[in-house]
N, C-alpha and C positions, 0 to 999 in steps of 0.2 A: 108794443110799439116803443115804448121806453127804451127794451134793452137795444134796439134797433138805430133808437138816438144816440145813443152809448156809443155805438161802437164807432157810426160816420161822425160823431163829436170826437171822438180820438184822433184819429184818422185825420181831420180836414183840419184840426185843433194845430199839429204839426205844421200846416203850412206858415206857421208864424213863424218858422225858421228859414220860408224861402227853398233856394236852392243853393245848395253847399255840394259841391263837387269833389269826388275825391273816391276811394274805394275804404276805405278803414270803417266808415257805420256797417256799408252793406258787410261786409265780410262779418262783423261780430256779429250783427243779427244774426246770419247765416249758421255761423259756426255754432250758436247757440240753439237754435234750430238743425242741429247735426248734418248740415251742409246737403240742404236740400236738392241746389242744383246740380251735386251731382250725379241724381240718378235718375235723369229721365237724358233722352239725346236732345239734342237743340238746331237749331237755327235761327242765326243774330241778324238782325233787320235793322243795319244805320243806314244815316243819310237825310237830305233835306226835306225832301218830297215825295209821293207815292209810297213810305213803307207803307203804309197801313193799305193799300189796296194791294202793295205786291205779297203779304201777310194774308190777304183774304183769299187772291188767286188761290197761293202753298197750300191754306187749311182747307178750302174745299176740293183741292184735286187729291189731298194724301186720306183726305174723308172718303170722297169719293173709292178710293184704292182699299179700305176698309181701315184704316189705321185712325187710332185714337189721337185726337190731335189737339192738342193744348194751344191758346193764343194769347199772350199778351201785350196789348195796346193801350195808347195811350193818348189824348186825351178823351174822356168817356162825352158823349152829347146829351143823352138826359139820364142815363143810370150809371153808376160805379162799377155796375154789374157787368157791365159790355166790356170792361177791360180786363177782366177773365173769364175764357170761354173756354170748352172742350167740345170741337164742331161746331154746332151753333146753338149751341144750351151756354147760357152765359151762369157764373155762380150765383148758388145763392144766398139771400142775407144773410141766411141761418149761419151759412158757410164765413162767409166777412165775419160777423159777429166774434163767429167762434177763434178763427186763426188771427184777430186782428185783437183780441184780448190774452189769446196763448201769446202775441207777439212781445204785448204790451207788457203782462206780467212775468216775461224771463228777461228785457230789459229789467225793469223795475228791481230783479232779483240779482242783477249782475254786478259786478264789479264797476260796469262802464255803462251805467245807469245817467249819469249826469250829461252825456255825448249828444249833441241835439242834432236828434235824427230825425232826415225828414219824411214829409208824406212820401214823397217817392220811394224813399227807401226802403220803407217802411210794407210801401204798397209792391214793389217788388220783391221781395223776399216773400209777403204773403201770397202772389200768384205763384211761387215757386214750392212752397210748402204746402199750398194746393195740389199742383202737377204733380207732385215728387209722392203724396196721399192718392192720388186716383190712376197712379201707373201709366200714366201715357207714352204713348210708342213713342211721340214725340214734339219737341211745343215748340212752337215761332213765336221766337220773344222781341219787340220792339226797341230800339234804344229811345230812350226819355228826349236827352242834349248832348249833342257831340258823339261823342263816343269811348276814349280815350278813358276820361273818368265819370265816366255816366255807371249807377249803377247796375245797371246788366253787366258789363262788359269783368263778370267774374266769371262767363261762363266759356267752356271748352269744345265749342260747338261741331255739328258736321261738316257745317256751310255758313259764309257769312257773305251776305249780301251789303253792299253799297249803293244806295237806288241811282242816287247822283250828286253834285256838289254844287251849291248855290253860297252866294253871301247872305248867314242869317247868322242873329244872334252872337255877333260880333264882341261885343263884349266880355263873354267868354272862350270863344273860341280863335277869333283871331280877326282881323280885317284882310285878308289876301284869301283869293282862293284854295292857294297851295296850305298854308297856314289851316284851313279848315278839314282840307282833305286827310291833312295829317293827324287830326284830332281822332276824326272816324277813318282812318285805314289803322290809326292806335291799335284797333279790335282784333286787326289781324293776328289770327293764331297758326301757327305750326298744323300741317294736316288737315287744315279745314280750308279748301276750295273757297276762292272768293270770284261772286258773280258781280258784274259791277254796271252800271250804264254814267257812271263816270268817262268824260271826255279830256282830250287837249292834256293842259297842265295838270289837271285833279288826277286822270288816269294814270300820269308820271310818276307821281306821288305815290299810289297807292300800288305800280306795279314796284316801285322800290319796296317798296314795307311787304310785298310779298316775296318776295327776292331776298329780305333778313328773315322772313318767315320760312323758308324755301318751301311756302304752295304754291299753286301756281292761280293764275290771275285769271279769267275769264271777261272777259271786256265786252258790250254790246256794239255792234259795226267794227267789231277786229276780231272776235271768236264767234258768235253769232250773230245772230239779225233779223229782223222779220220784214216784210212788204205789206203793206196794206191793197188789199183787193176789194173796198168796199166801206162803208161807212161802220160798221161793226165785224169786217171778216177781212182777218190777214194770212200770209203763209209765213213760216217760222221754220229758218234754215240754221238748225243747230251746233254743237260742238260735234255729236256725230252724228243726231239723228234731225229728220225734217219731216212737218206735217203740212199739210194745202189747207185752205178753206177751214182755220180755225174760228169761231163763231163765239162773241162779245154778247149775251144777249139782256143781262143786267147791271155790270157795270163796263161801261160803254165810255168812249172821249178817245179820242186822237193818243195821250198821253197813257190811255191802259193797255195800248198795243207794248209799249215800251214795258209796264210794269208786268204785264201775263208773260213777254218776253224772258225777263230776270225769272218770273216763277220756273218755266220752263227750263230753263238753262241749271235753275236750281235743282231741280224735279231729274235730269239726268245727271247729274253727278251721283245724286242721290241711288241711284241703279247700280252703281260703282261702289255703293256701300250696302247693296242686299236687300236695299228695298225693289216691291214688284209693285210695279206702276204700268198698266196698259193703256195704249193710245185712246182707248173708249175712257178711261178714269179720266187724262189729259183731256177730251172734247168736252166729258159731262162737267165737271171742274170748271172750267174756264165759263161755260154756260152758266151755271148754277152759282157763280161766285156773285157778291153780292155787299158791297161800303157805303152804308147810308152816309150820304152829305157829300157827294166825289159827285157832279154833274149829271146831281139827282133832280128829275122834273115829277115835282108833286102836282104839277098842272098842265096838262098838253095842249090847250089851245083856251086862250092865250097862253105862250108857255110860261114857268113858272119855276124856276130851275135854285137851285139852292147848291152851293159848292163850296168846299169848306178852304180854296185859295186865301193865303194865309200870308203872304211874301211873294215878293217880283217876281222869282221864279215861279209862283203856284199860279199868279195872275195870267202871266203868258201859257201855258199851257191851258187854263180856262178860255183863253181869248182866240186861243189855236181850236179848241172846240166851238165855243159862239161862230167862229168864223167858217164852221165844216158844217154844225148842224144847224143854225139860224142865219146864214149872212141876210145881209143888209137889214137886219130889225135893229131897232132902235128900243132899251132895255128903260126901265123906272130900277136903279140900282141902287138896294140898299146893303150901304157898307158900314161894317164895325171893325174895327182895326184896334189890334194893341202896340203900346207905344213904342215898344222897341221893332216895328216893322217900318219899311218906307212906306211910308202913307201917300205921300207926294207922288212916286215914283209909281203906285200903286195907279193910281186916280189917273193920273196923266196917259196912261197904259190904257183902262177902261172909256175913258171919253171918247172914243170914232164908236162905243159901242151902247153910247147913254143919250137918252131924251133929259133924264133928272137923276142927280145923286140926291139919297137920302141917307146921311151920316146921324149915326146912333151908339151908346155905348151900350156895350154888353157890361156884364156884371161881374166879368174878371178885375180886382184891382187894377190891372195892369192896360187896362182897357183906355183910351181917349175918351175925357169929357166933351161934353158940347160944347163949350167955353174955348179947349184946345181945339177944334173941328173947326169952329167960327175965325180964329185969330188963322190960323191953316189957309182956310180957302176965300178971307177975306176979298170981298169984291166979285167973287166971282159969281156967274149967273146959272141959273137952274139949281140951285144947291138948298135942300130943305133939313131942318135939324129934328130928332125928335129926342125927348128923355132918356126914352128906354125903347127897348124890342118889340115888346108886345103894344106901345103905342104905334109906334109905325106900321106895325102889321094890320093894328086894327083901321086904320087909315088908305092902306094901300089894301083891302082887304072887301071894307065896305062902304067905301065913297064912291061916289058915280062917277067920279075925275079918273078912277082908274080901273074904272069895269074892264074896260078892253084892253089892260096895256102889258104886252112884257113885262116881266119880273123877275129878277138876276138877285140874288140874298147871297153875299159873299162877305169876304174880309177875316175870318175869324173861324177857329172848330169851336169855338167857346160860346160865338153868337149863333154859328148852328144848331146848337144843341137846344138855346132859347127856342130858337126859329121855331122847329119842330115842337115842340114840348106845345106851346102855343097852337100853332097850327093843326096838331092832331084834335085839337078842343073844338076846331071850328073847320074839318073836315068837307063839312057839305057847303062851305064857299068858295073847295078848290074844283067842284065837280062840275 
């Protein structure tokens, strides 16, 4: 256990530097590491919203196909472990231990030892000297922030997805939309197909950058598209190929039409470069795909639904679902929000879909105290504070005020990871 503490005390030790943006850490780690990424194929995953389930589609359809398939994502809910996978075996400690001290001690040994590198960096270079150790056909890597100088974006990928362009995280990346789009179309590389559900002005942007790239651009509602024919089952009219009655049956939402849509579009270009993907690999994939905390209901009557909407954008796409699979219920919604999101814009969005807010911090520094919640939504009515997560849960969990009542757990991946970790302890009061 010791050595175990060692190694996630390095590792989490780093976040005292923040985020520093930029490619010059990841590149030296790398190169010191004899440039891991580049022997395995890739596919880069920017953008604001849904990588990480357009990430889950890719890894279980190219599983499905027999291909070994490497994932890296980011932020983890209750293990470190969940942000390196191969299929759905996540690494293990042993694993971290081991490459997160080989990392530690060829810094420590180099020249450019003094360089404050962060956990990201750190943590991305070691899923890559994973992938690059267990030979995989090929790994879907997630961008962290932005894109442009986030570090993944050292890799030469097949295919580079853009899920879509929201105003987040402005401070780094820019306050316009175009101004963000261009951060993440940055990633644009030469030869590598870009799949996008970017719209309007983002789209402009990013078909320019492929246009200096000369790939070509692949856009959702101008190259493809899918129709919804059901509350979990669409048809998907391709770049050349189309399928009927494709079927949602674990991760499910209005909003994972769009993101199974991007994997697909991914999944045929990919055929164009030799991979053999059959329509059965496509149906069982898409079925079998599966992102805890994405408009997961840990309790189905009264529901109980937990979603890891995160920003204005993530919130409307949750509320486009409330409003497909629960209208007119009225939620008990517990929300944690971190400070650099619209919290205001957030809440305002949620109320036609709330009986009572319950505002809590999670345990990210960056998280809203109660103090900042209280001075926020001064005056207003139905609004309850608690400490922490696990009070509120315990409250909305086992008091008789809310035996019966909807329960909506959003705001945050940082609070869902609480959420659950809690919740699996006390299982038989979701049943």
């Amino acid at each position: 256990m010791k050595k175990e503490k060692g190694h996630y005390s390095y590792l989490y030790g780093l976040e005292k530097y923040g985020i520093v943006l930029g490619l010059d850490n990841i590149n030296i780690i790398l190169s010191l590491l004899g440039n891991p990424e580049k022997k395995f194929p890739s596919i880069h995953v920017v953008g604001t919203n849904g990588k990480g389930s357009t990430t889950a589609f890719l890894t279980t359809i190219l599983s499905k196909a027999g291909y070994k398939v490497g994932r890296y994502t980011s932020p983890h809910l209750i293990s470190f472990t969940e942000r390196i996978t191969i299929g759905n075996k996540k690494i293990s400690d042993k694993d971290v231990a081991r490459l997160a001290f080989m990392i530690r001690d060829r810094i420590a040994s180099s020249k450019e030892r003094e360089r404050p590198y962060t956990f990201f960096e750190v943590t991305t270079a070691l899923a890559f000297q994973y992938f690059a150790e267990q030979e995989v056909d090929i790994a879907i890597i997630e961008a962290g922030l932005g894109g442009r100088l986030d570090a993944t974006n050292v890799l030469n990928p097949l295919a580079t997805v853009i899920t879509n362009i929201g105003l987040e995280h402005k401070e780094f990346l820019g306050d316009t939309i175009e101004a963000i789009a261009a951060e993440k179309a940055a990633v644009i590389k030469p030869n590598a197909p870009v799949i996008t559900a970017a719209q309007q002005d983002a789209l402009k942007v990013i078909d320019s950058f492929g246009e200096k790239a000369k790939t070509p651009v692949f856009a959702l509602n101008r190259d493809f598209r899918f129709q919804k024919t059901g509350l979990t089952v669409f048809d998907y009219f391709g770049i050349k190929s189309s399928f009927e009655k494709l079927r949602l049956k674990k991760l499910v939402g209005i909003n994972q039409f769009e993101n199974a849509s991007l994997a697909l579009a991914v999944i045929e270009n990919l055929l164009n470069k030799g991979f053999n993907i059959s329509e059965l690999h496509l149906r069982k994939g898409l079925e079998e795909a599966n992102w805890e905390g994405r408009f997961e209901h840990v309790r189905k009557n009264p529901p109980f639904i937990i979603d890891g909407a995160h920003n204005p954008h993530g919130v409307q796409s949750l509320i486009n679902n409330l409003s497909t699979f629960h209208p007119s219920k009225a939620f008990v919604i517990i929300l944690n929000v971190l400070r650099d999101k619209d919290i205001v814009e957030m809440v305002n969005a949620l109320k036609p879909f709330a009986e009572l807010f319950v505002l809590v911090p999670n345990k990210n520094e960056r998280s809203h105290t109660i103090e900042e919640y209280q001075r926020l939504f001064d005056g207003e009515d139905n609004f309850l504070y608690f400490k922490d997560i696990p009070s509120a849960l315990k409250e909305i969990l086992f008091s008789k005020r809310f035996a019966k009542k909807p329960v909506l757990f959003t705001g945050s991946l940082y609070g869902v990871g609480e959420a659950k970790e809690y919740l699996k302890k006390h299982q038989k009061k979701l049943c």
